[in-house]
RODREN-82464 format. One record per residue (C-alpha): residue in three letters; x, y, z. Coordinates in nm, 2 decimals. Each point is the difference from the previous one (the first is absolute). Layout:
# RODREN-82464
+-----+--------+--------+--------+
|   r |     px |     py |     pz |
+-----+--------+--------+--------+
| ALA |      X |      Y |      Z |
...
+-----+--------+--------+--------+
***
This chain:
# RODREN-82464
+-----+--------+--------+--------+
|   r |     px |     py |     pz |
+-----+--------+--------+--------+
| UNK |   0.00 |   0.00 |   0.00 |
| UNK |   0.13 |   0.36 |  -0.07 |
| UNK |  -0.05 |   0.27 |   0.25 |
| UNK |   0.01 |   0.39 |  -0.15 |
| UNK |   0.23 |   0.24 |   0.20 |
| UNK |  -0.18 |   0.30 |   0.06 |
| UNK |   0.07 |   0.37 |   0.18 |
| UNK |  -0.18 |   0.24 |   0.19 |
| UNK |  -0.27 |   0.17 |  -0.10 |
| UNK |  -0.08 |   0.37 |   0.01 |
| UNK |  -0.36 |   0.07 |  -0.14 |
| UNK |  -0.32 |  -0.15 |   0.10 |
| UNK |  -0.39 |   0.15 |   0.14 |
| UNK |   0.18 |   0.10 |   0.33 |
| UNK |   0.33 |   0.20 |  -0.07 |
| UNK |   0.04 |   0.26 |   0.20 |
| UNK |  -0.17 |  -0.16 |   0.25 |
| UNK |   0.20 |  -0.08 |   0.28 |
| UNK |  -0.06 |  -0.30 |   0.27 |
| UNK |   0.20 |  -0.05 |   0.34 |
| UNK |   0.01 |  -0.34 |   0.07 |
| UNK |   0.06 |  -0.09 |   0.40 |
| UNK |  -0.13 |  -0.35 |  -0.07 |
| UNK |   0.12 |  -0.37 |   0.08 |
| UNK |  -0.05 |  -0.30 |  -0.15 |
| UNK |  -0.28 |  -0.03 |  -0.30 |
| UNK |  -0.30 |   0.16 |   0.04 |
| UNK |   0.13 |   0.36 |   0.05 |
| UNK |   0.31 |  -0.05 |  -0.22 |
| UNK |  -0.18 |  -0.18 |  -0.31 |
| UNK |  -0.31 |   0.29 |   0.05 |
| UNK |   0.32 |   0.27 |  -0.07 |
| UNK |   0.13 |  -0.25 |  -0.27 |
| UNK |  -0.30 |   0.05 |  -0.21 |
| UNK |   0.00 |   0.35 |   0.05 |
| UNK |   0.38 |   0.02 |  -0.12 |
| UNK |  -0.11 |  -0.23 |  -0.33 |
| UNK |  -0.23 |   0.28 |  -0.08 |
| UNK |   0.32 |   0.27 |   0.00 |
| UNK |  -0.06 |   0.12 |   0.37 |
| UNK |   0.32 |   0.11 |   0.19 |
| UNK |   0.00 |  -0.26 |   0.30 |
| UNK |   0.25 |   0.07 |   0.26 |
| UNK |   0.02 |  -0.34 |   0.19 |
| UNK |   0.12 |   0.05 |   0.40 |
| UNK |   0.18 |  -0.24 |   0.19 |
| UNK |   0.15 |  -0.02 |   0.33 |
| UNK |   0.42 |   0.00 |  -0.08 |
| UNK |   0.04 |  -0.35 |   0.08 |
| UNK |  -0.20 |  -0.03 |  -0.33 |
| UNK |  -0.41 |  -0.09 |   0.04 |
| UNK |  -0.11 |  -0.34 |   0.11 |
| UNK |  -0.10 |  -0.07 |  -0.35 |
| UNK |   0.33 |  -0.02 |  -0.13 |
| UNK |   0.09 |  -0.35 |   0.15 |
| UNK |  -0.31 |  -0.19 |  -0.08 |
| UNK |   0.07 |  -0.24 |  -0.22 |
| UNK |   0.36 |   0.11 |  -0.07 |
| UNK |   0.17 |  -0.02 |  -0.35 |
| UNK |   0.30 |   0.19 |   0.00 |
| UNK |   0.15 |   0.16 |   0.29 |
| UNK |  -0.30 |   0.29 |   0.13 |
| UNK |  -0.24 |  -0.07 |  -0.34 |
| UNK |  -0.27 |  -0.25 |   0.10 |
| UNK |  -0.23 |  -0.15 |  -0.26 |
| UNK |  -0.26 |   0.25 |   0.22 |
| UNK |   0.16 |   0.32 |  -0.06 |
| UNK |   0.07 |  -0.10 |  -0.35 |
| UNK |  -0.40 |   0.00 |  -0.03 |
| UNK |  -0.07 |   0.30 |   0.17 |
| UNK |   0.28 |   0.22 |   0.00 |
| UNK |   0.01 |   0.02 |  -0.35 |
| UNK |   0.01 |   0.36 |  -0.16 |
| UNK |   0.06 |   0.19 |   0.36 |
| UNK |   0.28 |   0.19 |   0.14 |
| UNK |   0.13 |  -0.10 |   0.29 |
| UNK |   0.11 |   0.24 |   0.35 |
| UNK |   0.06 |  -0.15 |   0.31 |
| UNK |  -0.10 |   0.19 |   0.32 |
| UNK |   0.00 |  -0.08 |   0.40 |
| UNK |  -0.38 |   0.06 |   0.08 |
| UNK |   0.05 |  -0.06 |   0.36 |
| UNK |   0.27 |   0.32 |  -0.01 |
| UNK |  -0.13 |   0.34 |   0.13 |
| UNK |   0.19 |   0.13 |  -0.29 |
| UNK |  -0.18 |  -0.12 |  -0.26 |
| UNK |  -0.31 |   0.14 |   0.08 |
| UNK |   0.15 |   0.33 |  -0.22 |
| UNK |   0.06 |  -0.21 |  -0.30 |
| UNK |  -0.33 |  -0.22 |   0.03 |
| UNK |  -0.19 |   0.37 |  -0.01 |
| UNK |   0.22 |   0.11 |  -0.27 |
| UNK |  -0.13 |  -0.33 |  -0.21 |
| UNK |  -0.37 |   0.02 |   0.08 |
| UNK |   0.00 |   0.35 |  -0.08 |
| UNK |   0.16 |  -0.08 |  -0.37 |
| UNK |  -0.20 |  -0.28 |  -0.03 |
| UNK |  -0.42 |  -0.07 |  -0.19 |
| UNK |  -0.03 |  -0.34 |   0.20 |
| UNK |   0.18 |  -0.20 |   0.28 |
| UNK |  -0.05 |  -0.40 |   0.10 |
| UNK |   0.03 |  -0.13 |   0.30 |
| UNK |  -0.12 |  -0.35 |   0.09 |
| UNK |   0.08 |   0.02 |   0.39 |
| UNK |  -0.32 |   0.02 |   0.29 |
| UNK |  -0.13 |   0.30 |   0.11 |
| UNK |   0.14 |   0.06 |   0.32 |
| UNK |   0.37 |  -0.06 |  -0.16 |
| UNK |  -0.13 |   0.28 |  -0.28 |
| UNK |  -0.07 |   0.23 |   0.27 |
| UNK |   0.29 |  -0.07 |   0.17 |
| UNK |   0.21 |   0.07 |  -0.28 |
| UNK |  -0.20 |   0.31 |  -0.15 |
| UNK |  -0.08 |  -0.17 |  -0.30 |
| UNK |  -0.40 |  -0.01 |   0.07 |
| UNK |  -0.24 |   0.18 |  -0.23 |
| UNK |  -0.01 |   0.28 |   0.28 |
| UNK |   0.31 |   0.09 |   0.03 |
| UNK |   0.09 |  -0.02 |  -0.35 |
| UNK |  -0.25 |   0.20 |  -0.07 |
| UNK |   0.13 |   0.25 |   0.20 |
| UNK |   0.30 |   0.01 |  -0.21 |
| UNK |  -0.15 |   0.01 |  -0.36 |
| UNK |  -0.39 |   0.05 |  -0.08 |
| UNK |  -0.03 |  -0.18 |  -0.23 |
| UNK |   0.22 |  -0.33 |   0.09 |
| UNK |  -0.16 |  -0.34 |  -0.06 |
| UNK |   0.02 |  -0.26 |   0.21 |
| UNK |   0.01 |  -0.38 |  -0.12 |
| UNK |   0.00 |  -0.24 |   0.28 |
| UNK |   0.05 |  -0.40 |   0.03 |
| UNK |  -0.11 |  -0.18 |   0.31 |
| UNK |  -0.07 |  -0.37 |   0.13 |
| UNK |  -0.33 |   0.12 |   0.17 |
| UNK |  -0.13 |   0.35 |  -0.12 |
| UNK |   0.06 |   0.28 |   0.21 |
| UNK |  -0.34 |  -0.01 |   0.21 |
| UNK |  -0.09 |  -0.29 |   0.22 |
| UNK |   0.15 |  -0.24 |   0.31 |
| UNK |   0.27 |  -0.09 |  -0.23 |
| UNK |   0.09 |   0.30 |  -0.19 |
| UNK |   0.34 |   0.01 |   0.14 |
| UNK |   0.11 |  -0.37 |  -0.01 |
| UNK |   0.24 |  -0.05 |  -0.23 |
| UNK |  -0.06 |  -0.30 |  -0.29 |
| UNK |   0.10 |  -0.13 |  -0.33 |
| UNK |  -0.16 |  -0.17 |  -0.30 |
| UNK |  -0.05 |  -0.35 |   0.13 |
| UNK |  -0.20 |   0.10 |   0.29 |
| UNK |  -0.22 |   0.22 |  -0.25 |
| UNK |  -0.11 |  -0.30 |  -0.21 |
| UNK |  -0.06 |  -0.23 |   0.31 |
| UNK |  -0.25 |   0.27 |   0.14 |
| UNK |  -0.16 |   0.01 |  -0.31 |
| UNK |  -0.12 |  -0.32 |  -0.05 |
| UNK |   0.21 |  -0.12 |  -0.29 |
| UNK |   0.23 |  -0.17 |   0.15 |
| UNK |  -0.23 |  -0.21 |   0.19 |
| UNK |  -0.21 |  -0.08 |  -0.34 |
| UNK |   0.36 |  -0.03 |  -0.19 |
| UNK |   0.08 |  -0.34 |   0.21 |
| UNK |  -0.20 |  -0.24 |   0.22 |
| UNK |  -0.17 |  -0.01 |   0.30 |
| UNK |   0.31 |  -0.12 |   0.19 |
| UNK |   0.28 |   0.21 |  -0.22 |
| UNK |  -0.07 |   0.33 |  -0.12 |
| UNK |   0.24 |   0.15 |  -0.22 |
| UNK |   0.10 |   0.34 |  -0.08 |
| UNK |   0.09 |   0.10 |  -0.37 |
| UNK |   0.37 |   0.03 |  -0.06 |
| UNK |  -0.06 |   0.28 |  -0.20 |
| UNK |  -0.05 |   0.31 |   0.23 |
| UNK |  -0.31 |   0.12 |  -0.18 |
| UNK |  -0.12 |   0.19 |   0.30 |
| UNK |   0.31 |   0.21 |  -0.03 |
| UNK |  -0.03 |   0.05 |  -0.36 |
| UNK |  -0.32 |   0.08 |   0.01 |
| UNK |   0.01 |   0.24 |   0.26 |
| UNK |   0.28 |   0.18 |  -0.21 |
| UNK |  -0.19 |   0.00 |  -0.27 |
| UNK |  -0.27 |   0.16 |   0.19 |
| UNK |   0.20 |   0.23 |   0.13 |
| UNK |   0.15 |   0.11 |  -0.31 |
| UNK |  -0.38 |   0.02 |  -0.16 |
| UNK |  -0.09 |   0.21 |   0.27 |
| UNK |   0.33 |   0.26 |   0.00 |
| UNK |  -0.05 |   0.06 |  -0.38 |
| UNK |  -0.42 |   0.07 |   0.08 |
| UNK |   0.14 |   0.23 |   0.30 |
| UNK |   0.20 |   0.19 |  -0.25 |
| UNK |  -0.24 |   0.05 |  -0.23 |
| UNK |  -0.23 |   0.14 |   0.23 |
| UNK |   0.28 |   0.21 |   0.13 |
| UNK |   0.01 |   0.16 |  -0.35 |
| UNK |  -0.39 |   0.06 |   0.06 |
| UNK |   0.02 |   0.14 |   0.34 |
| UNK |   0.36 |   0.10 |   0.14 |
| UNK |  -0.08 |  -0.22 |   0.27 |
| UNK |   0.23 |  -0.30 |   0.12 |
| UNK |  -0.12 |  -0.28 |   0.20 |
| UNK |   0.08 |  -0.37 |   0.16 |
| UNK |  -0.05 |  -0.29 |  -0.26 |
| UNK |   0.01 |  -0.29 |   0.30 |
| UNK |   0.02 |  -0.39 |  -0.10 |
| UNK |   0.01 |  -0.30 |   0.19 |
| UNK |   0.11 |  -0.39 |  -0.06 |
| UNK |  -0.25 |  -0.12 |   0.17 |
| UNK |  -0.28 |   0.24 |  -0.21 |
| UNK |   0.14 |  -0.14 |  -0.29 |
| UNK |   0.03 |  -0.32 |   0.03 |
| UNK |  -0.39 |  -0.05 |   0.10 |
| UNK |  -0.05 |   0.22 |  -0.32 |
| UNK |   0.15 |  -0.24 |  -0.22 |
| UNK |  -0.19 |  -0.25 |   0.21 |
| UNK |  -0.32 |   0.16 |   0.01 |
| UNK |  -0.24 |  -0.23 |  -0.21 |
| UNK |   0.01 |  -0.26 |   0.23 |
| UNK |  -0.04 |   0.25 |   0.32 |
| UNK |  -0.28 |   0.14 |  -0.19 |
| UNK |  -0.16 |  -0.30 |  -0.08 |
| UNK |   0.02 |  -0.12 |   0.37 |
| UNK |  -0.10 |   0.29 |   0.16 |
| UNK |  -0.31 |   0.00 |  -0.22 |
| UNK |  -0.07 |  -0.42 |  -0.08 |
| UNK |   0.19 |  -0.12 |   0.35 |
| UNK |   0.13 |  -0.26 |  -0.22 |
| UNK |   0.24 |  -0.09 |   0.23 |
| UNK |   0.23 |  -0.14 |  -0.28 |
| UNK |   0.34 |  -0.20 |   0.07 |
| UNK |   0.27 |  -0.06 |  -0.16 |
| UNK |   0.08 |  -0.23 |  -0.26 |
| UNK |   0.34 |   0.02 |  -0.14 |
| UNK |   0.07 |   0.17 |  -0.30 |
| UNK |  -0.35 |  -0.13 |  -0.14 |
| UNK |  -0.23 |   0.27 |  -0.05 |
| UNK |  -0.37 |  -0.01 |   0.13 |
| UNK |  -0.18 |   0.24 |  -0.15 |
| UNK |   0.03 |  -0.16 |  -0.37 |
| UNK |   0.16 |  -0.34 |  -0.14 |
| UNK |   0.24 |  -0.09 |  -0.17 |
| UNK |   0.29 |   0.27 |   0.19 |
| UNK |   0.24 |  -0.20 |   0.12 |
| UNK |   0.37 |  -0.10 |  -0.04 |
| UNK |   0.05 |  -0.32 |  -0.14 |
| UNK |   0.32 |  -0.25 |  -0.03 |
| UNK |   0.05 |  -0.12 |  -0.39 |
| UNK |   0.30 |  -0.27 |  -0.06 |
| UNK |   0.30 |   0.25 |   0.08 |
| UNK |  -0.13 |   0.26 |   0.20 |
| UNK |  -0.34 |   0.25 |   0.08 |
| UNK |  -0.23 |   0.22 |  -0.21 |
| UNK |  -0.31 |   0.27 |   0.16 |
| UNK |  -0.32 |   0.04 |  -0.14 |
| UNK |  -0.28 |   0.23 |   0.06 |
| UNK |  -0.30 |  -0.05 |  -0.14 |
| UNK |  -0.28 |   0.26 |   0.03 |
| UNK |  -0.29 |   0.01 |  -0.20 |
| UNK |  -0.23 |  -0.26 |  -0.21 |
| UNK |   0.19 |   0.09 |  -0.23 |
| UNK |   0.37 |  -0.09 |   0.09 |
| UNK |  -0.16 |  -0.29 |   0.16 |
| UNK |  -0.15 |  -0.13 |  -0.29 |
| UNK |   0.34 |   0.02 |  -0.18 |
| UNK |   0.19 |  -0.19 |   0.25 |
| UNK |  -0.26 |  -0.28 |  -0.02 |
| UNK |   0.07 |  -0.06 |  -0.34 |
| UNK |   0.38 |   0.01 |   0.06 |
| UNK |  -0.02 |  -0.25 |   0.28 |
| UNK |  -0.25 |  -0.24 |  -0.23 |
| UNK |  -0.28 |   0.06 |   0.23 |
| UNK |  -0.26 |   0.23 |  -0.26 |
| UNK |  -0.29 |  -0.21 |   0.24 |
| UNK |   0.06 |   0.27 |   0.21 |
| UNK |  -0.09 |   0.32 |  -0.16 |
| UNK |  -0.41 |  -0.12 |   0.07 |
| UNK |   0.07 |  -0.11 |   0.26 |
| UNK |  -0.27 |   0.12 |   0.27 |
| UNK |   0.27 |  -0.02 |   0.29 |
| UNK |   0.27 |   0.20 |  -0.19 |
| UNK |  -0.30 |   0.25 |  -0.16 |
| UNK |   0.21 |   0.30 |   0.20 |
| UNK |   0.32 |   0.15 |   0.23 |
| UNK |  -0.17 |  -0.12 |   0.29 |
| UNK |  -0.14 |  -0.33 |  -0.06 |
| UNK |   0.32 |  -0.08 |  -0.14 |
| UNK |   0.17 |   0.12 |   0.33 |
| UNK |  -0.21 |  -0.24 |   0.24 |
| UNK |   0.09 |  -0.27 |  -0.26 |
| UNK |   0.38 |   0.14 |  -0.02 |
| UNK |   0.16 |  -0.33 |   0.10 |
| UNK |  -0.15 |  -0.21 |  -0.20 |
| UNK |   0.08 |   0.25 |  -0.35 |
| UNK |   0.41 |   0.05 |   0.15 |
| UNK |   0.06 |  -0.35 |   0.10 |
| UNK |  -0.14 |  -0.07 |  -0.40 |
| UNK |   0.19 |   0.26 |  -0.14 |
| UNK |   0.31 |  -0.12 |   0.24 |
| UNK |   0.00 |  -0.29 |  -0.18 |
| UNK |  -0.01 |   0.10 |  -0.33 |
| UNK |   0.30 |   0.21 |   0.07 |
| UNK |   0.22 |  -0.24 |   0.15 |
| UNK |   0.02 |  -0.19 |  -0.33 |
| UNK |   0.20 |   0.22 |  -0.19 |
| UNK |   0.26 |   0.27 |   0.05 |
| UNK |  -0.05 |   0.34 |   0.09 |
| UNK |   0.06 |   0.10 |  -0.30 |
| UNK |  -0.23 |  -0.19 |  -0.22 |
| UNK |  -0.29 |   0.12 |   0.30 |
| UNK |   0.08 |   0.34 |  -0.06 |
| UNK |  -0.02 |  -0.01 |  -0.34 |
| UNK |  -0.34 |  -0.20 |  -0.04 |
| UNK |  -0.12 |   0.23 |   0.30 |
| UNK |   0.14 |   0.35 |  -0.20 |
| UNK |  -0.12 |  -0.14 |  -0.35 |
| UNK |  -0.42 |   0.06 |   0.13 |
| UNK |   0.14 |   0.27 |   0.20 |
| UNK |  -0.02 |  -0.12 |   0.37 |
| UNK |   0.19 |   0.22 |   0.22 |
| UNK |   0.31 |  -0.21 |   0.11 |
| UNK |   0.36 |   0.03 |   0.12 |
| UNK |   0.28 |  -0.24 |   0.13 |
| UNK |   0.08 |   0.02 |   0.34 |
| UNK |   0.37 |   0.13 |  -0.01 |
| UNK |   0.29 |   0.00 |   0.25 |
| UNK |   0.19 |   0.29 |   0.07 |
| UNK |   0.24 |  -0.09 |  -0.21 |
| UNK |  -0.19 |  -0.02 |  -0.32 |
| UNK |  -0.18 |   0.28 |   0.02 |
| UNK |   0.25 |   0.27 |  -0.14 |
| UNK |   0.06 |  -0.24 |  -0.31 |
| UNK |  -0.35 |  -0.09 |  -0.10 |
| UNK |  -0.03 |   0.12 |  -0.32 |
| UNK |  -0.31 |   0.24 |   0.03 |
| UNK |   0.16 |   0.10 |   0.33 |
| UNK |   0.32 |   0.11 |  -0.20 |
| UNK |  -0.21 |   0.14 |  -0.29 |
| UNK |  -0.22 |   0.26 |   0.22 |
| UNK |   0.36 |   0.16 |   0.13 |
| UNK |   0.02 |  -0.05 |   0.36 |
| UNK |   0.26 |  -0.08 |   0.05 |
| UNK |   0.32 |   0.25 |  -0.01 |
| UNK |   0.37 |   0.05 |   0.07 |
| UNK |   0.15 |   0.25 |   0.23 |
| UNK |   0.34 |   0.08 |   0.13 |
| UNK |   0.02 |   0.16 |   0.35 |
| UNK |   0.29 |   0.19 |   0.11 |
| UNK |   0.05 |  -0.22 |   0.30 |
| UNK |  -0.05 |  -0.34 |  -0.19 |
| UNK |   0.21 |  -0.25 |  -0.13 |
| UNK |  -0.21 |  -0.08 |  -0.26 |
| UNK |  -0.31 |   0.08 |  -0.17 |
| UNK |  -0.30 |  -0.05 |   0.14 |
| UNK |  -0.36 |  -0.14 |  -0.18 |
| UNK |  -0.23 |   0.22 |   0.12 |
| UNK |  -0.43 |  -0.06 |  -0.10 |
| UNK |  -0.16 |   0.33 |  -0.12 |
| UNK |  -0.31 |   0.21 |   0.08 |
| UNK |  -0.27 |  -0.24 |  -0.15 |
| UNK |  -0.11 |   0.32 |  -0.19 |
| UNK |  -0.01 |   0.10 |  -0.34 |
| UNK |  -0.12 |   0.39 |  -0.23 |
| UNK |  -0.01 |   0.02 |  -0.30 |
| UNK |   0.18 |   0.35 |   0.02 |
| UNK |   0.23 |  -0.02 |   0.28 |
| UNK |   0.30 |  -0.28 |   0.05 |
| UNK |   0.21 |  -0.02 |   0.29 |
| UNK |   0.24 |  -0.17 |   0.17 |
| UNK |   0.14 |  -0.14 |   0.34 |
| UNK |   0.24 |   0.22 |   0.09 |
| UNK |   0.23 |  -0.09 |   0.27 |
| UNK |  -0.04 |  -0.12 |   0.38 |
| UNK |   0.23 |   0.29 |   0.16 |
| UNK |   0.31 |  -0.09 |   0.24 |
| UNK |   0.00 |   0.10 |   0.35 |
| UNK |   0.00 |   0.38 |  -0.01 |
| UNK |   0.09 |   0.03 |  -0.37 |
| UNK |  -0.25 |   0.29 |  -0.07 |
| UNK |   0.07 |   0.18 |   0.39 |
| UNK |   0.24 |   0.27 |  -0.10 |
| UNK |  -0.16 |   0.09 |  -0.29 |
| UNK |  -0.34 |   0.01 |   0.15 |
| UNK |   0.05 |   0.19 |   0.28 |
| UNK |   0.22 |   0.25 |  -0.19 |
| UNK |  -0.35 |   0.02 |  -0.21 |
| UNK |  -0.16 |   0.12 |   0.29 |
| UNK |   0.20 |   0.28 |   0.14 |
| UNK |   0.30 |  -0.18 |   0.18 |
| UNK |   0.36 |   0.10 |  -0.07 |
| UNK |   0.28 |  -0.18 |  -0.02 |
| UNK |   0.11 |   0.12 |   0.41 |
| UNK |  -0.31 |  -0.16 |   0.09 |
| UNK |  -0.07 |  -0.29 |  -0.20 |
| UNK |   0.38 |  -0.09 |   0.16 |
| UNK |  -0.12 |   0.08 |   0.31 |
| UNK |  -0.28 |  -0.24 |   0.00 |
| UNK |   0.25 |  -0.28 |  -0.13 |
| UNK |   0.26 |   0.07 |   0.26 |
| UNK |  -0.32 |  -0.05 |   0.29 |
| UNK |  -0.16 |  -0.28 |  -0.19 |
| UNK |  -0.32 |   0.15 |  -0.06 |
| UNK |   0.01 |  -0.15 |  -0.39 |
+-----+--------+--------+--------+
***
């Protein structure tokens, strides 16, 4: 597979708009990322020692495979937030900047002058976008929390396993969502700003958006009481979705629809099926969803995964192979779509494949940019906003960045 080098941007729906991100981890940091891909001027904050972020899932000495998601396209200044001193250059930032992040509780925002209040205090029309586990009303509004607890609170992760195992999804989509969110919600805060002069606090939370992306079956249990359990990765509100082995590995199907359903009947050899009084509709074909995947198992495990797919695609059943993490990046439509990209960070001893914004115009292009070293932009940032060379030494020689 060939991967495209590719530099840093400098055009987009958001230049001239500039974001300070105080952030950790993904939620915060991937809501700023997005911003950057659309040409915004994201100043990324970190404590000196370099932010938490930078070690998960290490690569090459302080580049994780985490930073080189969301720290793409940002400069980078490191400053000591617990330091009385910086108090002067944090004022100096909010006051050059349209929008700061900040996915810390409330009583830690207050604590460090980076609530809505006080910012506001500083610069009208500032906006606020904030990340939390829990929201910032409520008993546990200042608990701290990460993705995995999100998703178990929301029901999915009980409805993902069994009755005696729930499992959590691997893939942080509580975090990602909630960045997404948040980013959603900036741009809408902007515009409005444009409308009105007015700034305001844009607030997200994992756990809001994890039973958002969960919310049909919170909905349908609050209203029914279904009182649903969980079933594996079969699906129970239509049949066939399931993942199924074939000879040399797994495929997914999800069939919606008498339509789809029809078509997979004839695949399988089973065209009985389309009249059918017990197959006649979603549900009817859910409460008789064992029966139609433990048919359709069969079928599949005669021939190879990718003989399935293609009789599946050739009607046009929605299917897919179940992939492992290291086939992903060289499945052909994978590498066709462009997601994956080369980058060479300063503090690297390599290049690093990096997965793009899963976003495409058809009158803008961008592309990653860079994860920033520890401190790489600091000088030139705070010489930006006002500092001289005498101070910005100043600060170095007492540690503040």
């Amino acid at each position: 597979m060939k991967h495209k080098e590719v530099k840093a941007f400098s055009k987009g729906a958001l230049k001239g708009i500039r974001v300070i991100d105080f952030s950790r981890y993904i939620a915060g940091p991937y809501c700023a990322r997005l911003l950057a891909y659309l040409g915004a001027d994201v100043i990324r904050v970190e404590k000196p020692s370099g932010g938490e972020d930078r070690f998960v899932t290490p690569l090459y000495g302080d580049t994780s495979a985490l930073l080189s998601m969301t720290g793409l396209g940002k400069r980078g200044l490191t400053l000591d937030l617990k330091s009385p001193d910086s108090r002067v250059i944090v004022e100096r930032l909010v006051e050059s900047a349209d929008v700061i992040i900040v996915n810390m509780p409330a009583k830690v925002l207050k604590r460090l002058g980076l609530d809505y209040d006080s910012l506001k205090s500083l610069k009208r029309d500032i906006i606020l976008t904030t990340q939390t586990c829990f929201g910032h009303d409520g008993p546990w509004s200042d608990w701290a929390g990460f993705d995995g607890i999100a998703q178990v609170m929301s029901g999915s992760a009980f409805m993902s396993g069994t009755e005696e195992e729930p499992r959590r999804s691997a893939a942080p989509y509580a975090d990602y969502t909630t960045a997404v969110m948040g980013a959603f919600g900036t741009m809408a805060a902007l515009r409005q700003r444009d409308q009105d002069g007015e700034g305001q606090h844009v607030q997200t939370s994992l756990l809001g958006s994890a039973i958002g992306a969960f919310s049909s079956a919170i909905i349908e249990q609050e209203t029914l009481s279904t009182d649903r359990r969980p079933d594996g990765n079969r699906g129970q509100t239509t049949a066939p979705t399931d993942i199924f082995k074939t000879r040399d590995g797994s495929i997914i199907t999800q069939v919606v629809g008498n339509g789809l359903f029809s078509r997979i009947a004839k695949v399988i050899g089973k065209p009985e099926w389309i009249d059918d009084v017990r197959f006649e509709s979603d549900q009817s074909r859910a409460e008789h969803r064992n029966f139609i995947c433990e048919t359709v198992a069969e079928w599949a495990n005669q021939f190879t995964t990718e003989k399935v797919l293609e009789e599946l695609s050739s009607l046009g059943v929605p299917c897919g192979p179940v992939l492992g993490v290291t086939e992903v990046a060289s499945h052909p439509q994978v590498d066709a779509m462009g997601f994956v990209e080369a980058i060479t960070p300063l503090s690297s001893e390599g290049k690093i494949h990096a997965t793009r914004i899963p976003l495409d115009f058809s009158n803008y292009k961008s592309s990653l940019g860079q994860p920033p070293d520890i401190g790489e932009h600091s000088e030139e940032v705070l010489k930006e906003i006002g500092f001289n060379d005498s101070e910005i030494q100043q600060f170095i020689n007492s540690r503040v960045i």
